[in-house]
NUDO-369179 format. One line per field, with one value per residue: residue number from 1; x, y, z of N, C-alpha, C in turn. Coordinates in Angstrom, 1 decimal, always signed. Last residue first. Layout:
badren: (NUM/...) .
n.px: (X/...) .
n.py: (Y/...) .
n.pz: (Z/...) .
ca.px: (X/...) .
ca.py: (Y/...) .
ca.pz: (Z/...) .
c.px: (X/...) .
c.py: (Y/...) .
c.pz: (Z/...) .
END
This chain:
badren: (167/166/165/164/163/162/161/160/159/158/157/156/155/154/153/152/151/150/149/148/147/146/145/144/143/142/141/140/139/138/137/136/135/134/133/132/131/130/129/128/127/126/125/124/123/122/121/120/119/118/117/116/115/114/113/112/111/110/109/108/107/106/105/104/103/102/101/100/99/98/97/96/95/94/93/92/91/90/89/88/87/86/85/84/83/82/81/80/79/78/77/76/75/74/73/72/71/70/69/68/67/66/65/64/63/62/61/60/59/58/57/56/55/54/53/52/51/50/49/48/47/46/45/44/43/42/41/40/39/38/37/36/35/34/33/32/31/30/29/28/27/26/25/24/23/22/21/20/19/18/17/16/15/14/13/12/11/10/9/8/7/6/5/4/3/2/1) .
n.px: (-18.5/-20.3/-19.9/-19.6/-19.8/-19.8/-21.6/-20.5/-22.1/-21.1/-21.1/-21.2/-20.8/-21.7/-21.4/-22.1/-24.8/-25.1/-25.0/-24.0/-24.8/-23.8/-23.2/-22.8/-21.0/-17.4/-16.6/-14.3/-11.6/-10.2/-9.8/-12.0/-11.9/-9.3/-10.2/-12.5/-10.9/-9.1/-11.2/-13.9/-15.2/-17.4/-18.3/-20.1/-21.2/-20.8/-22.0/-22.0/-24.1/-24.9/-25.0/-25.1/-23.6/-21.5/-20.8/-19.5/-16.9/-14.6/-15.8/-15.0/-12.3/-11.6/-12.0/-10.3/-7.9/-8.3/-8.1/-6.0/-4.0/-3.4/-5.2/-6.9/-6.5/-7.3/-9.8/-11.4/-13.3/-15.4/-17.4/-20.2/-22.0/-25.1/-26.0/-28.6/-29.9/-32.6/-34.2/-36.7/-37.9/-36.5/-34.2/-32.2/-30.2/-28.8/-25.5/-23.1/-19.9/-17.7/-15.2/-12.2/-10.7/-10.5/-8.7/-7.9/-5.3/-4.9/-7.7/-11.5/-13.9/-17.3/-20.0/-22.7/-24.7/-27.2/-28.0/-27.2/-27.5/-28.3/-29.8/-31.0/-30.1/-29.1/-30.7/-31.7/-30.1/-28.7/-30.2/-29.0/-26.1/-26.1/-24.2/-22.9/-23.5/-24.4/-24.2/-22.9/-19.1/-17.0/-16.1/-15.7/-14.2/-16.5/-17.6/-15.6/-16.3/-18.7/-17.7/-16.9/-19.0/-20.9/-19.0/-19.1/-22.2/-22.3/-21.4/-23.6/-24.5/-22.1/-21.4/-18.9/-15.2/-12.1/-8.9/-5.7/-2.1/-0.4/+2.2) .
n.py: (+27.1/+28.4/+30.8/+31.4/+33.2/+33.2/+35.5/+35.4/+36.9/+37.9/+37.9/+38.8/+37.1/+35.3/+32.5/+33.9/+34.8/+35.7/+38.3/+40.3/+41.0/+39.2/+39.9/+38.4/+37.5/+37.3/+34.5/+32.1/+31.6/+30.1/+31.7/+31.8/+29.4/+29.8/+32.2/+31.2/+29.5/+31.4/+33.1/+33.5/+35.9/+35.6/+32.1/+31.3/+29.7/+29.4/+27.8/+27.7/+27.0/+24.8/+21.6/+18.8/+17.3/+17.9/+20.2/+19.8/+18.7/+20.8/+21.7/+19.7/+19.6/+22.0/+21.3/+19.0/+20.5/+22.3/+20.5/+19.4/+20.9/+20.6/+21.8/+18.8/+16.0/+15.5/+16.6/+16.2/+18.8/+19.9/+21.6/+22.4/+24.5/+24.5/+25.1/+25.6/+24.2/+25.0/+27.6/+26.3/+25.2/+26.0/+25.5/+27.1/+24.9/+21.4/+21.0/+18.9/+18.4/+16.0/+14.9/+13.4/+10.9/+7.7/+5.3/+4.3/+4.8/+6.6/+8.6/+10.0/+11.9/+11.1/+13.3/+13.7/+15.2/+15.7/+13.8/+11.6/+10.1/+12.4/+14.0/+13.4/+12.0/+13.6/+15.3/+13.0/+12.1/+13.9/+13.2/+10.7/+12.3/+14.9/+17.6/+19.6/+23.5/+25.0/+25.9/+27.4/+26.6/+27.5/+29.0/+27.7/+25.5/+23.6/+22.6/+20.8/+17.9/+17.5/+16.9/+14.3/+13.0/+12.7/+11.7/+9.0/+8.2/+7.7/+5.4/+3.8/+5.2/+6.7/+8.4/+8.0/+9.2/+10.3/+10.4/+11.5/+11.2/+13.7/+15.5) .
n.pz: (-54.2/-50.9/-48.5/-45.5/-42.2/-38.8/-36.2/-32.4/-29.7/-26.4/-23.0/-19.6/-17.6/-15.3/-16.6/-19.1/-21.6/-24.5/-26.1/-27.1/-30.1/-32.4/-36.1/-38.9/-41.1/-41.7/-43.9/-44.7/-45.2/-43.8/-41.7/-40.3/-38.9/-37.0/-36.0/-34.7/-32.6/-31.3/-29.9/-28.5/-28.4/-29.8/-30.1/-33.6/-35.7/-39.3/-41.9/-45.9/-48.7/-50.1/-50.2/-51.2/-50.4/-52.3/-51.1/-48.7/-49.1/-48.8/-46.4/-44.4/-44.8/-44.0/-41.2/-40.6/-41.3/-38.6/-36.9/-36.6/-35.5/-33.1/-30.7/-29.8/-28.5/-26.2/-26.0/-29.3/-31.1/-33.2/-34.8/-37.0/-39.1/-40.6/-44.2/-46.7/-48.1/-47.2/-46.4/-47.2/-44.5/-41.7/-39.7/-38.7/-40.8/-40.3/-39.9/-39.7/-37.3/-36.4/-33.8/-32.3/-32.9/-31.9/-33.7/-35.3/-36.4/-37.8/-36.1/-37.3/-36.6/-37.8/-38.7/-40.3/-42.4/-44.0/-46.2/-46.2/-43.6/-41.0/-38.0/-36.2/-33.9/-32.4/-31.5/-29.8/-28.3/-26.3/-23.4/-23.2/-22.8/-21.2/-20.8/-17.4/-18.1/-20.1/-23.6/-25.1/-26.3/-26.0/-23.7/-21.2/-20.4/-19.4/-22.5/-24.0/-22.9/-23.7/-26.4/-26.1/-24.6/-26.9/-28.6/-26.8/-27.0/-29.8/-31.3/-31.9/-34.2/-36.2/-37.9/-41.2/-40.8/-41.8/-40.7/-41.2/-40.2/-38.9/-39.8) .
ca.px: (-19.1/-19.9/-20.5/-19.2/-20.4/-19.5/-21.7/-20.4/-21.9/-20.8/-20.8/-22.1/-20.1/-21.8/-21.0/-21.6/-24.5/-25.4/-26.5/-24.1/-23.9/-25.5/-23.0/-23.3/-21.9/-18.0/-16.5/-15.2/-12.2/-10.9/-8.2/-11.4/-12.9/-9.7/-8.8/-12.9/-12.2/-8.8/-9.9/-12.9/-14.0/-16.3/-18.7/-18.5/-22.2/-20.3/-22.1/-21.3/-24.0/-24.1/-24.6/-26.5/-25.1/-22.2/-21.5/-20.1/-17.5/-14.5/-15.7/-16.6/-13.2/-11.7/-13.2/-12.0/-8.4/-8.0/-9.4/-7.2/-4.4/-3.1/-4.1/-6.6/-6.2/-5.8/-9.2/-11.3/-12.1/-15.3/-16.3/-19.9/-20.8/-24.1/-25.9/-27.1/-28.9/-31.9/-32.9/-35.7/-37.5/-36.9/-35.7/-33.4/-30.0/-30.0/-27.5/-23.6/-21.4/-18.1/-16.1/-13.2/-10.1/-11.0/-8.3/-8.6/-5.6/-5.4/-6.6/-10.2/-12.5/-16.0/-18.5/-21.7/-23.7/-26.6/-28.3/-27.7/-26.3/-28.1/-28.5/-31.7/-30.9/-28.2/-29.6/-32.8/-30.5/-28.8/-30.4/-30.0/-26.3/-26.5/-25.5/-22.6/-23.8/-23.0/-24.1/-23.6/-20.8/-17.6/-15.4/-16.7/-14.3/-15.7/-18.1/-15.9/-15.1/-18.7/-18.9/-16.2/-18.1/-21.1/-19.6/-18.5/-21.3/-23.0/-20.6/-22.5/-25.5/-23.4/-21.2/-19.9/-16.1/-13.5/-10.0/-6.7/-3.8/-0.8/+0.9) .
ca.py: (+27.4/+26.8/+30.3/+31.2/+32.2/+33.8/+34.2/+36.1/+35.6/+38.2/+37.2/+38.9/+38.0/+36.3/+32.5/+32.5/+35.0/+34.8/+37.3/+40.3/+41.5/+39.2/+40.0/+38.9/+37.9/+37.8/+36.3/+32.8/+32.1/+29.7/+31.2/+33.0/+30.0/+28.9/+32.0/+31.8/+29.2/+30.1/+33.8/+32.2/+35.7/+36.3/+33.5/+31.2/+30.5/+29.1/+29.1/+26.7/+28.0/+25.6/+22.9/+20.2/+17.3/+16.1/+20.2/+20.2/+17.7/+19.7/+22.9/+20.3/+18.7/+21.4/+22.3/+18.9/+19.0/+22.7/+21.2/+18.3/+20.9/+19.7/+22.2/+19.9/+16.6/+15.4/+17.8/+15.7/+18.2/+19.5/+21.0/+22.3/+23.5/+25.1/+24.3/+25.9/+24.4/+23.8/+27.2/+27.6/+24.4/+26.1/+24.6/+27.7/+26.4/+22.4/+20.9/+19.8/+17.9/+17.3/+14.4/+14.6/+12.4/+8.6/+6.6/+4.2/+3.5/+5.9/+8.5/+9.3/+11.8/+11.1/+12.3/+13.7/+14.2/+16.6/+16.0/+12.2/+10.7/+11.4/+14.2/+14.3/+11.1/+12.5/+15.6/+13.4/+10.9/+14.5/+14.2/+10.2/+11.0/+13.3/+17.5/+18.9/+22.0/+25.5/+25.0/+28.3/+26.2/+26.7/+29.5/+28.7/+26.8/+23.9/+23.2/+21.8/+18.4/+18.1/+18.3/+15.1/+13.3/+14.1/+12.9/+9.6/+8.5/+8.8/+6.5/+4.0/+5.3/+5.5/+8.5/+8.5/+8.4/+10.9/+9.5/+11.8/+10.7/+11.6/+15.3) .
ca.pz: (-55.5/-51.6/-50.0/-46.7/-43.1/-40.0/-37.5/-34.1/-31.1/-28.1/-24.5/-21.5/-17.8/-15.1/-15.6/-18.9/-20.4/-23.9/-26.4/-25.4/-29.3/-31.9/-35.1/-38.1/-41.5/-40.9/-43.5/-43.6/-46.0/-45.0/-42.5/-41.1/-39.5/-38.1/-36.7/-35.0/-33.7/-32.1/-31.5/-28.9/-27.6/-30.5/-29.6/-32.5/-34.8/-37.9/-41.3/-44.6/-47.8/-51.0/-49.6/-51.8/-49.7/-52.3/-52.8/-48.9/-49.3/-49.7/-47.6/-44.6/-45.2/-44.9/-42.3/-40.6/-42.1/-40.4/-36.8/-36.5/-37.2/-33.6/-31.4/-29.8/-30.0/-26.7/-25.7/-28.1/-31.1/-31.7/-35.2/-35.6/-39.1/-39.1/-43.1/-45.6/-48.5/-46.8/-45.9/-48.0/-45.9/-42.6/-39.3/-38.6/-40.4/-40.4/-38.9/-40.6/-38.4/-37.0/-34.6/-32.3/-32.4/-32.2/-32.3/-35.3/-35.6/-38.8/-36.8/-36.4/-36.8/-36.5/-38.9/-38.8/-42.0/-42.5/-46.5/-47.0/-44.6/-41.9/-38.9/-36.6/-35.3/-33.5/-32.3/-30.8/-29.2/-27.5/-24.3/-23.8/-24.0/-21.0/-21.1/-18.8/-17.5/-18.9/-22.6/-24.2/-26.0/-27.3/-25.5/-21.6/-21.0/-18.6/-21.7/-23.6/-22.4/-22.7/-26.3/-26.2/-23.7/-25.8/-28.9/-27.2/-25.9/-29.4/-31.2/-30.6/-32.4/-35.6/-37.0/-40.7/-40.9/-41.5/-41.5/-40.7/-41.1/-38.5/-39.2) .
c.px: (-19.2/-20.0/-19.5/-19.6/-19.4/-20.0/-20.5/-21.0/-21.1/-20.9/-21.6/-21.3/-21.0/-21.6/-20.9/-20.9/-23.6/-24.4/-26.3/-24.9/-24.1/-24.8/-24.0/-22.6/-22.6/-20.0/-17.4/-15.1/-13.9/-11.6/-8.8/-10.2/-12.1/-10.6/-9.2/-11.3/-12.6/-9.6/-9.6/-12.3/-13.1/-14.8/-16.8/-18.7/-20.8/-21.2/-21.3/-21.8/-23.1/-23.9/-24.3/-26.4/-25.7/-23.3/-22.3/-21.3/-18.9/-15.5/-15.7/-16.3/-14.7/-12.3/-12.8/-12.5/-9.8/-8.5/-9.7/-8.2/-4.9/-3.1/-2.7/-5.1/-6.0/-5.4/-7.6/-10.0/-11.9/-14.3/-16.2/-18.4/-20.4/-23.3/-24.7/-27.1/-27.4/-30.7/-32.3/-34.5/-36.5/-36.6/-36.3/-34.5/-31.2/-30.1/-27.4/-25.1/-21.8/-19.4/-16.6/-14.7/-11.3/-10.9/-10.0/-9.3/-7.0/-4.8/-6.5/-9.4/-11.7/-15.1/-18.2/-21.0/-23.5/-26.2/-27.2/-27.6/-26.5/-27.3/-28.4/-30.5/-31.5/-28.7/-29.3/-31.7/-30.9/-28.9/-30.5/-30.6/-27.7/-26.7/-25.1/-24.1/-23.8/-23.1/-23.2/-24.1/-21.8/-18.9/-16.4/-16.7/-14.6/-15.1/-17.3/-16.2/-14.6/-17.8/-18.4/-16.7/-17.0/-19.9/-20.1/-18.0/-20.3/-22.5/-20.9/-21.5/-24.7/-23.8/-21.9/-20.5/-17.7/-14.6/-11.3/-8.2/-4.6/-1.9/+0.3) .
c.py: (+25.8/+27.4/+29.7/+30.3/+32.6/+33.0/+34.7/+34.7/+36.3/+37.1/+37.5/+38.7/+37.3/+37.0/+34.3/+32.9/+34.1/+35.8/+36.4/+39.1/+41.0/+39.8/+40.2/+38.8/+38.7/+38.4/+36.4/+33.7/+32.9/+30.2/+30.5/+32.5/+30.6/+28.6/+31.6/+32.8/+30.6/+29.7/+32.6/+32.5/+34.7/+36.5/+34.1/+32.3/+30.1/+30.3/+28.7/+28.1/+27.0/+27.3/+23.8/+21.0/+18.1/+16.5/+18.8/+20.1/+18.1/+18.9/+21.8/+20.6/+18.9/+20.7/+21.9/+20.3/+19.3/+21.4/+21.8/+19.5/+20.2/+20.0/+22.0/+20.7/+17.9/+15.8/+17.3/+16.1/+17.0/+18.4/+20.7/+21.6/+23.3/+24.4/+24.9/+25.7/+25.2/+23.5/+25.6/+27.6/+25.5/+25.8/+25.4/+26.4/+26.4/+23.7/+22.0/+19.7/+19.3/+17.4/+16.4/+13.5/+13.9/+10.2/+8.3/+4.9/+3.6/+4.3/+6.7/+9.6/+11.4/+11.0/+12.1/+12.5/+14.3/+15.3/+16.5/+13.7/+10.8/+11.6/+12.8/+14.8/+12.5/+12.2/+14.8/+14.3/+11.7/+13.1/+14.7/+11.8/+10.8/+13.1/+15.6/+18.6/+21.0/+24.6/+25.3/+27.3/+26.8/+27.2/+28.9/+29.6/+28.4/+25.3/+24.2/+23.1/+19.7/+18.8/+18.7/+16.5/+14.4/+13.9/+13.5/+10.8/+9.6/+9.1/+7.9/+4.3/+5.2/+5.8/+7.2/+7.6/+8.8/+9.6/+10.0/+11.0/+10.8/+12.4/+13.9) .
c.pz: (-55.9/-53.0/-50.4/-47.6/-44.3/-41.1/-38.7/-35.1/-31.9/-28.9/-25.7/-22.4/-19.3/-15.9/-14.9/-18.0/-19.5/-22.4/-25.5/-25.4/-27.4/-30.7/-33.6/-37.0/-40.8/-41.2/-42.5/-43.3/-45.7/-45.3/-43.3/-41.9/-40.7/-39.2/-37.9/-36.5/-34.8/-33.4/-31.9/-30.0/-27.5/-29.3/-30.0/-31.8/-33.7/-36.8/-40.0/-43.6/-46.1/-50.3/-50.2/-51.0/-50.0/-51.6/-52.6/-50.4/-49.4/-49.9/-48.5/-46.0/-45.2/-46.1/-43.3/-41.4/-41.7/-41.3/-38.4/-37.0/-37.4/-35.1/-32.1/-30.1/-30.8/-28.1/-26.2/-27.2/-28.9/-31.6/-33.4/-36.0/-37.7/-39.6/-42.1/-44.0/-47.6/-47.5/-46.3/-47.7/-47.0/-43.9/-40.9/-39.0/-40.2/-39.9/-39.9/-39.6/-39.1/-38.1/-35.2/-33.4/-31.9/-31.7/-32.3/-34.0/-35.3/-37.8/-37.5/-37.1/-36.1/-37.3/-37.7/-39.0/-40.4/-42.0/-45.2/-47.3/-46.1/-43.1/-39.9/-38.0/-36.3/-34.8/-33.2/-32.0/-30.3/-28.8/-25.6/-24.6/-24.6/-22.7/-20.9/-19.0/-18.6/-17.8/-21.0/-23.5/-25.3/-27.6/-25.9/-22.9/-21.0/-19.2/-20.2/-23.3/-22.5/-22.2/-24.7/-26.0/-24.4/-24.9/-28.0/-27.8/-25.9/-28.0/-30.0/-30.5/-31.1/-34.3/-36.9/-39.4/-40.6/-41.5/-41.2/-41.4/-40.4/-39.8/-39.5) .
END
């Protein structure tokens, strides 16, 4: 497997991240997005992550190839909450099913503690078995379940959360 480099994101990177995001949408596994979104849309996402508490990386290789990217947000917007963080993971489609996606949680789980995590959570609908593999192959339990919650292209979709505690 190639090297994998995590880096933190910058502004003009931000293209980038939504073209990968967008790529998928088409799906209908990722995202309850069901049109692509614009760049200037997710300024406010971006900036809304630092590197301090709610990273975002890009994952390159070790040309510098950019493979995806992966962040940490804010659970619910409340101060009590600030120790547990979404984990988004988003691979660029040539990298996909690659074990680009294992290294990146990983690398969440590994680096977690440095941001004062001490709760990881995934929000996967329960018809994506990949993500939701990958999840679970570290250790991600099953916390909830939101049954029928979104709607994508006619047909009711299933959240699942799973989550796991940082020691």
């Amino acid at each position: 497997m190639r090297e994998i480099i995590f880096r933190d994101a910058i502004l003009e990177d931000l293209e980038k991240i939504v073209e990968i995001y967008n790529s998928t949408i088409p799906s209908r596994m990722v995202t309850a997005d069901t049109q692509n979104i614009s760049v200037e849309s997710r300024k406010e996402w971006f900036n809304e992550h630092n590197l301090e508490t709610r990273p975002l990386w890009m994952i390159e290789d070790s040309k510098h190839t950019i493979l995806g990217w992966v962040s940490f947000s804010s659970f619910y917007g409340r101060p009590a909450y600030h120790t547990t963080v979404e984990v988004s993971i988003y691979l660029d489609p040539r990298s996909r099913g690659q074990g680009i996606g294992k290294k990146a949680l990983q690398y969440c789980i590994d680096n977690a503690g440095k941001y004062g995590i001490k709760t990881l959570l995934g929000f996967i609908f329960s018809h994506n078995e990949p993500s939701l593999h990958l999840f679970r192959h570290f250790g991600f339990e099953d916390w909830g379940t939101l049954p029928d919650v979104a709607i994508l292209d006619g047909v009711e979709r299933t959240l699942k959360i799973v989550g796991k505690k940082i020691n």
